[in-house]
ZANU-220503 format. One record per residue (C-alpha): x, y, z; residue number from 1. Coordinates in steps of 0.05 Angstrom, whole numbers, plus 5000, padded with zeros to 4 digits. Layout:
<rec east="X" north="Y" up="Z" num="NUM"/>
...
//
This chain:
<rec east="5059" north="5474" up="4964" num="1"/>
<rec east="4992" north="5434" up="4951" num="2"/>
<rec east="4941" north="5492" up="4968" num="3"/>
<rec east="4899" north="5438" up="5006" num="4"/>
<rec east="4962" north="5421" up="5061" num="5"/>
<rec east="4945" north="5482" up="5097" num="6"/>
<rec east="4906" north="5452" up="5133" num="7"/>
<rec east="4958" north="5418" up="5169" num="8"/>
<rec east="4978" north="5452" up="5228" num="9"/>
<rec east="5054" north="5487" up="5235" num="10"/>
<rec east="5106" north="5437" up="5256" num="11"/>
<rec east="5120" north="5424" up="5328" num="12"/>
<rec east="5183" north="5450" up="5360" num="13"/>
<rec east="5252" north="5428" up="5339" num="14"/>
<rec east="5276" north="5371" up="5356" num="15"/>
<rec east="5362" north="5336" up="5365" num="16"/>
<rec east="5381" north="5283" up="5316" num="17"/>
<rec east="5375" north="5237" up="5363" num="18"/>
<rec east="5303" north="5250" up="5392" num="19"/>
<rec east="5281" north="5252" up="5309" num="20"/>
<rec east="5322" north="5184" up="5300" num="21"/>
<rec east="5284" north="5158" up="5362" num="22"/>
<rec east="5219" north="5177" up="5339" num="23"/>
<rec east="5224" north="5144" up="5269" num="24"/>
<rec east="5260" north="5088" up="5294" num="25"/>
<rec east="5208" north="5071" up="5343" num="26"/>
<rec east="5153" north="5052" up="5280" num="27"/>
<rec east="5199" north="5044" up="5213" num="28"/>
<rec east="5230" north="4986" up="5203" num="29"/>
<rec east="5317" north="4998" up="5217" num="30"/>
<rec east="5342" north="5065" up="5179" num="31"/>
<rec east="5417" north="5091" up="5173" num="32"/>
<rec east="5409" north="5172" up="5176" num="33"/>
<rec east="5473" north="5206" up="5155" num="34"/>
<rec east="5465" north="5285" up="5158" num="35"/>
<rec east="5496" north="5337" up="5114" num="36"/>
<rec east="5536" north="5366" up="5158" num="37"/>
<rec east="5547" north="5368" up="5228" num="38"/>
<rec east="5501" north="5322" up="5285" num="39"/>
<rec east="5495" north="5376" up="5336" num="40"/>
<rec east="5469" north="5422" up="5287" num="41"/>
<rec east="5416" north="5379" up="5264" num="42"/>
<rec east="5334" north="5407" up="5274" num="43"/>
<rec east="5276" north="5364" up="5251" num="44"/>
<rec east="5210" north="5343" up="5271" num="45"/>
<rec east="5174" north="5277" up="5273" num="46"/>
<rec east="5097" north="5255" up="5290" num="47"/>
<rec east="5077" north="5186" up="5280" num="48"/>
<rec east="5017" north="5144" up="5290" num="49"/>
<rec east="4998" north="5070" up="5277" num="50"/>
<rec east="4930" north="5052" up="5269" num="51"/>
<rec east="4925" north="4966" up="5260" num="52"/>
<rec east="4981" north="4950" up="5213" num="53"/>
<rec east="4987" north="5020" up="5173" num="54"/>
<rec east="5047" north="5077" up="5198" num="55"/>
<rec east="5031" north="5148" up="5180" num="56"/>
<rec east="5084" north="5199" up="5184" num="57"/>
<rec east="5094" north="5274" up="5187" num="58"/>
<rec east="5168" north="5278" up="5182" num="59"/>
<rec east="5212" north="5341" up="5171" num="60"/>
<rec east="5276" north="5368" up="5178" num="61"/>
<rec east="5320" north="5436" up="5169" num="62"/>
<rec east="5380" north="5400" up="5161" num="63"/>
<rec east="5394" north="5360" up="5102" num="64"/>
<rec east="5407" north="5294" up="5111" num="65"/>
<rec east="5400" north="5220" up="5075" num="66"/>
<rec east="5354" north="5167" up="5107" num="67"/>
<rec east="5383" north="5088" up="5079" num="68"/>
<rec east="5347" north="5022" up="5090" num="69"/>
<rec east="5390" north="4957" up="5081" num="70"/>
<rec east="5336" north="4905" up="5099" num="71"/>
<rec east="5357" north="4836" up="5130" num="72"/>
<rec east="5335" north="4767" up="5112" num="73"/>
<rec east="5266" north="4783" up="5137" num="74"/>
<rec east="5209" north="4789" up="5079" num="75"/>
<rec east="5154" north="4836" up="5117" num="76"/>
<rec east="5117" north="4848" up="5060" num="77"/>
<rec east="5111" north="4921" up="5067" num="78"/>
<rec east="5110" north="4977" up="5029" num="79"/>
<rec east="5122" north="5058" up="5037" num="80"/>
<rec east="5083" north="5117" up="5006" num="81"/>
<rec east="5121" north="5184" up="5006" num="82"/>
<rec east="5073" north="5241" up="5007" num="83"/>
<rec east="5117" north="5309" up="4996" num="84"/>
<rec east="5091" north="5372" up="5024" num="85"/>
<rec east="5153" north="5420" up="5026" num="86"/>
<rec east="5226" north="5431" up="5000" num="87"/>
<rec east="5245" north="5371" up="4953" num="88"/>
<rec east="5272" north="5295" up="4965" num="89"/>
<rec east="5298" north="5245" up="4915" num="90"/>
<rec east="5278" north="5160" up="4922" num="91"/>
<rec east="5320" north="5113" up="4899" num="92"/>
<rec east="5309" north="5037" up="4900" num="93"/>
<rec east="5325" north="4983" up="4839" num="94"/>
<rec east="5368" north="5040" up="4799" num="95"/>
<rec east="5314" north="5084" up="4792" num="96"/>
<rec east="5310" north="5157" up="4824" num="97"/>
<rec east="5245" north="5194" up="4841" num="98"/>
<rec east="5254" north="5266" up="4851" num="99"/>
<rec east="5193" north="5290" up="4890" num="100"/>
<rec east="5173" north="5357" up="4897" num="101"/>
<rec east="5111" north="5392" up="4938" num="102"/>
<rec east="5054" north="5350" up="4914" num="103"/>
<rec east="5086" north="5289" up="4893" num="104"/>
<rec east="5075" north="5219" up="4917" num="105"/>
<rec east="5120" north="5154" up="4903" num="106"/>
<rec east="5100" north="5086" up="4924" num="107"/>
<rec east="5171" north="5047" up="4952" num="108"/>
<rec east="5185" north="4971" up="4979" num="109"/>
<rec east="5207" north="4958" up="5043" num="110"/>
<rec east="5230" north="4888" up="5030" num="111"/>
<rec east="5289" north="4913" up="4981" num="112"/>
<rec east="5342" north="4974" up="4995" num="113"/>
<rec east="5326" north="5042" up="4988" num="114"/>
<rec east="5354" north="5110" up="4993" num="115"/>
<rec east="5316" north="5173" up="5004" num="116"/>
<rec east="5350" north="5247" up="5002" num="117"/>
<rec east="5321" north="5309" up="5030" num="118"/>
<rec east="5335" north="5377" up="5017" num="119"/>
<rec east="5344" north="5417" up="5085" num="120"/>
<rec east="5273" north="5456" up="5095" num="121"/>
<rec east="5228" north="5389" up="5069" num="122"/>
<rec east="5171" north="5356" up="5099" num="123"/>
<rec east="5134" north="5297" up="5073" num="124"/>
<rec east="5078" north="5250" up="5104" num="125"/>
<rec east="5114" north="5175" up="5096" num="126"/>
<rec east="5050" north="5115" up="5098" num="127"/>
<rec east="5078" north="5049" up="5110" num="128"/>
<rec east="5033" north="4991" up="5100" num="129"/>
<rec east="5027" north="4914" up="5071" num="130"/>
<rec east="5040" north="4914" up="5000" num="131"/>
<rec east="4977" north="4871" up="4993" num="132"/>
<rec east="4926" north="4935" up="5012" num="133"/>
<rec east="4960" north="4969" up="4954" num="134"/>
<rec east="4938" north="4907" up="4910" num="135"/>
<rec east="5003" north="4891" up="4892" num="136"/>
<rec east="5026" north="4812" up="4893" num="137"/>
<rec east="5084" north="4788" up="4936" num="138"/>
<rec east="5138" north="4794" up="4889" num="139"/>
<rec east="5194" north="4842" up="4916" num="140"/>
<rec east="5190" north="4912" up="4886" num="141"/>
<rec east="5124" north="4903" up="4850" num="142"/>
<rec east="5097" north="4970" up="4845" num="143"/>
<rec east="5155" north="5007" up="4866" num="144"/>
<rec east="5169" north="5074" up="4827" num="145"/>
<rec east="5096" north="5084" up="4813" num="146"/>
<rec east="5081" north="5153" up="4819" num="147"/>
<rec east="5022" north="5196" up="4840" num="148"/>
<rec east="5003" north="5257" up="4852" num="149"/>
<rec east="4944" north="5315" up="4886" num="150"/>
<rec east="4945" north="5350" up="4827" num="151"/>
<rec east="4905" north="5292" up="4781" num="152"/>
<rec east="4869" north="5227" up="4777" num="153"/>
<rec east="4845" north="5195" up="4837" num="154"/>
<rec east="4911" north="5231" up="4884" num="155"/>
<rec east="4862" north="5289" up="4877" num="156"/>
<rec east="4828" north="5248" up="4930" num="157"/>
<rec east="4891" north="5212" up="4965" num="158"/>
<rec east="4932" north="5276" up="4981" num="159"/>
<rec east="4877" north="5313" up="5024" num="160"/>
<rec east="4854" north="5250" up="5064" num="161"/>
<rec east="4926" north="5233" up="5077" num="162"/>
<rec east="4930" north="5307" up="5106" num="163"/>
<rec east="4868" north="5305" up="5148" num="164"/>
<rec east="4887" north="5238" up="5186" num="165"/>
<rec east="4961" north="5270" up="5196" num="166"/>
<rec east="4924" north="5324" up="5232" num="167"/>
<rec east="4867" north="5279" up="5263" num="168"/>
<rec east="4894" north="5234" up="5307" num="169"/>
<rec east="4817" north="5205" up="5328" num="170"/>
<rec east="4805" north="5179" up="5261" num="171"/>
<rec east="4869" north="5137" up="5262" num="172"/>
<rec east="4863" north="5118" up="5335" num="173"/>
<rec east="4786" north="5118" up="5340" num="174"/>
<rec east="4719" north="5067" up="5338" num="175"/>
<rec east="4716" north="5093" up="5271" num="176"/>
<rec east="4795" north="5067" up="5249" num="177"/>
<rec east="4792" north="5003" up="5225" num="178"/>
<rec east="4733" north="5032" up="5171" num="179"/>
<rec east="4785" north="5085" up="5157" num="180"/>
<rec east="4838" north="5055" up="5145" num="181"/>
<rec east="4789" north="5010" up="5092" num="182"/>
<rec east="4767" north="5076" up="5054" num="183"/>
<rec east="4845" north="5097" up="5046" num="184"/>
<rec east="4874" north="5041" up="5035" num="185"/>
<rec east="4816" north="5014" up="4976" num="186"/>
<rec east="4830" north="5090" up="4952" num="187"/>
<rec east="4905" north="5081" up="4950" num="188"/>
<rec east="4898" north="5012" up="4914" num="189"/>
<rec east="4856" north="5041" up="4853" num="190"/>
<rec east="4901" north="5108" up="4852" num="191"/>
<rec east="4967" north="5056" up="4843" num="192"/>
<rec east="4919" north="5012" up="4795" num="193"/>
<rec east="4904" north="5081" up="4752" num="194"/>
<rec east="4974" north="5101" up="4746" num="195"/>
<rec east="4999" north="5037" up="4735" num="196"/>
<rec east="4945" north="5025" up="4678" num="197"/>
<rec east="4968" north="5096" up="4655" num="198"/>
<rec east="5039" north="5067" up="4645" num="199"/>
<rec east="5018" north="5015" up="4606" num="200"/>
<rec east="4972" north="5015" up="4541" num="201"/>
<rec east="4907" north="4977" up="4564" num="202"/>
<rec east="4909" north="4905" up="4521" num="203"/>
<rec east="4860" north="4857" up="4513" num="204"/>
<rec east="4864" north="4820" up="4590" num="205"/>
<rec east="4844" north="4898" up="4616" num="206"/>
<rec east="4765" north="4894" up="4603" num="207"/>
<rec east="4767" north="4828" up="4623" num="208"/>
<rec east="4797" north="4851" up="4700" num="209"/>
<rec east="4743" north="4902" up="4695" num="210"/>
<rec east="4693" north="4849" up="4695" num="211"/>
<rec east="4708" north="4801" up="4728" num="212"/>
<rec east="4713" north="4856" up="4784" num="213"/>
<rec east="4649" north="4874" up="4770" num="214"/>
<rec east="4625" north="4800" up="4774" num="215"/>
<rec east="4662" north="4759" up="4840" num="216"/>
<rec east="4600" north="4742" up="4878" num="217"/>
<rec east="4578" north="4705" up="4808" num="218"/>
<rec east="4573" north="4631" up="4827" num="219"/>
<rec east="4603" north="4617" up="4747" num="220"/>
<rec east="4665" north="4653" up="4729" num="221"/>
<rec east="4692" north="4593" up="4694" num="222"/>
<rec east="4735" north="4608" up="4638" num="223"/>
<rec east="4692" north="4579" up="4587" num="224"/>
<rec east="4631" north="4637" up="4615" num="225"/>
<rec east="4688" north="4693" up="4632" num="226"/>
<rec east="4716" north="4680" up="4549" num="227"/>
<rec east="4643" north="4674" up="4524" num="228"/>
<rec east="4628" north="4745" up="4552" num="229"/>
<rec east="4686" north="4776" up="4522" num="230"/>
<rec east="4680" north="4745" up="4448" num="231"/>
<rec east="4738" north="4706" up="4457" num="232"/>
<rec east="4765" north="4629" up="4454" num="233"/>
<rec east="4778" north="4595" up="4517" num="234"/>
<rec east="4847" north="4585" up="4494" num="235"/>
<rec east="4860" north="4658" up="4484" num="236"/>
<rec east="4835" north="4674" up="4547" num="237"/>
<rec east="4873" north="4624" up="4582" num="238"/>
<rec east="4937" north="4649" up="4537" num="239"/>
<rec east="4922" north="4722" up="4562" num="240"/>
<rec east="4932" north="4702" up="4643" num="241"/>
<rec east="4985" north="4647" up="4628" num="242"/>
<rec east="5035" north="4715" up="4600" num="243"/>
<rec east="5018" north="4746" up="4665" num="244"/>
<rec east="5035" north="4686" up="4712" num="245"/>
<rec east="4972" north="4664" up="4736" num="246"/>
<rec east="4905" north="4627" up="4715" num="247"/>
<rec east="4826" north="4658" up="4711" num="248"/>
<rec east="4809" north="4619" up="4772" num="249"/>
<rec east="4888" north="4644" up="4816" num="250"/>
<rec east="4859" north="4711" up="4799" num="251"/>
<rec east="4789" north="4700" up="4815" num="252"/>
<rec east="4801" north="4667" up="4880" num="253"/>
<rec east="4854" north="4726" up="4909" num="254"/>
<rec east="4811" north="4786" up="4889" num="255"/>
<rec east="4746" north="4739" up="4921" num="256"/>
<rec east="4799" north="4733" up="4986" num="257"/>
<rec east="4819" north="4800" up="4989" num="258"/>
<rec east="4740" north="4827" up="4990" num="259"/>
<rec east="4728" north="4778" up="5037" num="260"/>
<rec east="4788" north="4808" up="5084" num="261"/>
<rec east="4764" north="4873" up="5077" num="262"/>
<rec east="4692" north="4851" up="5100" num="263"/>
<rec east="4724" north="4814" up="5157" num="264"/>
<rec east="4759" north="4878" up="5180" num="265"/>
<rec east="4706" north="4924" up="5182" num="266"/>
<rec east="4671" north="4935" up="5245" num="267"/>
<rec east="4607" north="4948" up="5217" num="268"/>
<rec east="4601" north="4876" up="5203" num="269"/>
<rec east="4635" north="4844" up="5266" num="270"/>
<rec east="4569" north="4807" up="5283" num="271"/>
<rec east="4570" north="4772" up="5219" num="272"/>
<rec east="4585" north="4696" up="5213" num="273"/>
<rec east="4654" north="4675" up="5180" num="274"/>
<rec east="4609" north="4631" up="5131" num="275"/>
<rec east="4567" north="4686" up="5103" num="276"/>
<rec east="4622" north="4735" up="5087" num="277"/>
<rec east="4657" north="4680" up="5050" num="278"/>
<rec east="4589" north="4659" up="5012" num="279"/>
<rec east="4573" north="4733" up="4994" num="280"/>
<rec east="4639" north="4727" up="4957" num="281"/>
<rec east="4629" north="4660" up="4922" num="282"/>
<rec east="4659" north="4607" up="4974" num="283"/>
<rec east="4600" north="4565" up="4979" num="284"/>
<rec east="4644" north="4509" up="5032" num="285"/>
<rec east="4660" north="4539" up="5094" num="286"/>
<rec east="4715" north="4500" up="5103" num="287"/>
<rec east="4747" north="4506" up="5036" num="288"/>
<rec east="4743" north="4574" up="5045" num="289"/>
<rec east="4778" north="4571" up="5115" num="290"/>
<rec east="4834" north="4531" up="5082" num="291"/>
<rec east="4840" north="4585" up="5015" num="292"/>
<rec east="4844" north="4643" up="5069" num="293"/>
<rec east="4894" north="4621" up="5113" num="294"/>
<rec east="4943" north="4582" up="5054" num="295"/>
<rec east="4940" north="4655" up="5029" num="296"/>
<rec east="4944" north="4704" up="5098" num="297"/>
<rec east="4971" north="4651" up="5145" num="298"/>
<rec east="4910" north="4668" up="5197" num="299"/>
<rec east="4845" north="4637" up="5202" num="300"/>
<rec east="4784" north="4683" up="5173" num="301"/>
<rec east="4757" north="4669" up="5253" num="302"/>
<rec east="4819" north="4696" up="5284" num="303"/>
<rec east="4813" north="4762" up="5232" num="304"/>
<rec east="4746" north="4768" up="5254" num="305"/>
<rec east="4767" north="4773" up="5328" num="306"/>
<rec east="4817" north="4808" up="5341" num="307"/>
<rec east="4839" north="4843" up="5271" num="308"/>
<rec east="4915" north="4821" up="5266" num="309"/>
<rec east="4966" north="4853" up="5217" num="310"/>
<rec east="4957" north="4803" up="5169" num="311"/>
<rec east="5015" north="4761" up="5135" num="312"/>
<rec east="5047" north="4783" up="5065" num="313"/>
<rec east="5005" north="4752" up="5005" num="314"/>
<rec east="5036" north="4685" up="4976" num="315"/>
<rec east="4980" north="4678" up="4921" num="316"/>
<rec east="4995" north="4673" up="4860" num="317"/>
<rec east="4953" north="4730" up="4838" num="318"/>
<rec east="4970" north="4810" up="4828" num="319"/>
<rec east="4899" north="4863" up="4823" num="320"/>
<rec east="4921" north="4889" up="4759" num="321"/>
<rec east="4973" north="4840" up="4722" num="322"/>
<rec east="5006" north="4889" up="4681" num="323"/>
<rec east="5062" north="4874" up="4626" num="324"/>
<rec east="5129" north="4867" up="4654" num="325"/>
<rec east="5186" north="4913" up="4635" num="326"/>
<rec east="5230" north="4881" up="4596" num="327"/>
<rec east="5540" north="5135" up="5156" num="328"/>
<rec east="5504" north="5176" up="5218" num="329"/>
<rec east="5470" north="5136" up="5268" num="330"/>
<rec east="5428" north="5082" up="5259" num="331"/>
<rec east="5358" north="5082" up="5268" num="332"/>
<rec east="5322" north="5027" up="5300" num="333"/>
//
């Protein structure tokens, strides 16, 4: 086990199948759980918390057991992070198994079936959230597989924090949640970006991302400016976006939208004006700003200003990091 999870406090007391099945059932969207064995023997524990639209939990178990999701028609646009801190468990979504042991973090989709199997003795901290905080674009199982863990890169930082707010219930539940849940989830989104940047070579569009990160409250990020920085044609640059499905200017206006929801979210700045958050991040027309936000969120920047709503899955045509593509027990509801 991650020296650093000892901070977590020991389990609470056993608890039936059915009291475990209630308590996941209660947050995660509908599970199968079929144990290894028999029902009645069945021990297991189970905290969860929400905090706005993210689900952290501390779920174990003595008794092996597989957990199955078989979603419906419903696209909600989420996704799950698996965080293991004892025994071992296995992922499976899209053909591909994840065998995770103490230390080990898998991102999963919601939105497409899934199968996770754990060892009798595990314990893992599951984060559900919108796909979108991760920087990942709307396309079912984007992302999924990518691995992590607390032993390098930026899950150095991810594994500890995720630990402290398991234990902390205050700074889930607190004034102080909704900056929070910014810091992890902006963490989470460069760890995936990292790993997923580590899985494929850097080419010639990854600089460019770099800077135009660097540059969205520019007022010219044209592609003729953004090509001229970078020593290339217009055409090439245009060519470079156009193999990962989307345009300079898609791009430019979902990473300017999703700084702007960030800023919209964050307490510290509930006083200011719709208008100036969208200015800071080069929407100069309120009301074309108004209209970008909600074609992409389906809420009003006002209405995320006032009362902080889980916000609809992303239908932009953008992604944070376009990378190449690559070629029964009782239900729980």
């Amino acid at each position: 086990m991650p020296q650093h999870t000892a901070v977590l406090p020991a389990p609470p007391a056993s608890r039936d199948l059915g009291a475990w099945s209630r308590t996941v059932g209660d947050h995660f969207p509908a599970l199968r759980l079929t144990t290894h064995g028999p029902a009645d023997r069945f021990t297991g524990h189970g905290v969860v918390r929400r905090s706005g639209p993210l689900v952290l939990g501390d779920l174990a178990a003595g008794t092996a057991h597989t957990v199955r999701r078989i979603p419906g028609g419903e696209r909600l646009g989420l996704c799950k992070v698996s965080y293991q801190l004892a025994g071992r468990s296995m992922v499976t979504q899209g053909g591909h198994r994840t065998v995770l042991r103490p230390g080990d973090m898998v991102v999963y989709d919601v939105d497409l079936p899934y199968a996770v199997d754990n060892e009798a003795g595990f314990r893992s901290l599951v984060l559900m959230l919108p796909r979108t905080d991760l920087g990942l674009d709307d396309r079912p199982g984007e992302g999924s597989g990518t691995r992590l863990s607390d032993r390098d890169g930026l899950g150095l930082l991810v594994g500890p924090m995720l630990c402290r707010l398991a234990e902390t219930e205050e700074l889930l539940t607190g004034a102080r949640a909704p900056r929070v849940r910014r810091v992890l989830t902006d963490l989470l989104a460069a760890a995936v970006a990292e790993r997923r940047r580590d899985a494929h070579p850097a080419g010639p569009l990854a600089p460019v991302l770099a800077w135009l990160d660097e540059h969205l409250a520019d007022d010219d990020l044209s592609p003729g400016r953004v090509a001229a920085e970078h020593y290339m044609s217009t055409r090439r640059l245009q060519e470079l976006f156009r193999a990962e499905g989307t345009s300079v200017s898609c791009w430019v206006r979902g990473r300017r939208l999703q700084r702007c929801l960030a800023d919209l979210r964050d307490p510290l700045l509930a006083g200011e004006p719709v208008a100036t958050t969208g200015r800071r991040w080069g929407f100069a027309d309120p009301a074309h700003f108004s209209r970008s936000f909600r074609a992409r969120y389906g809420v009003t920047p006002g209405r995320v200003r006032s009362s902080d709503p889980a916000v609809a899955p992303d239908r932009s045509c953008t992604t944070e990091y376009p990378v190449p593509r690559s070629t029964p027990g009782p239900a729980v509801r």
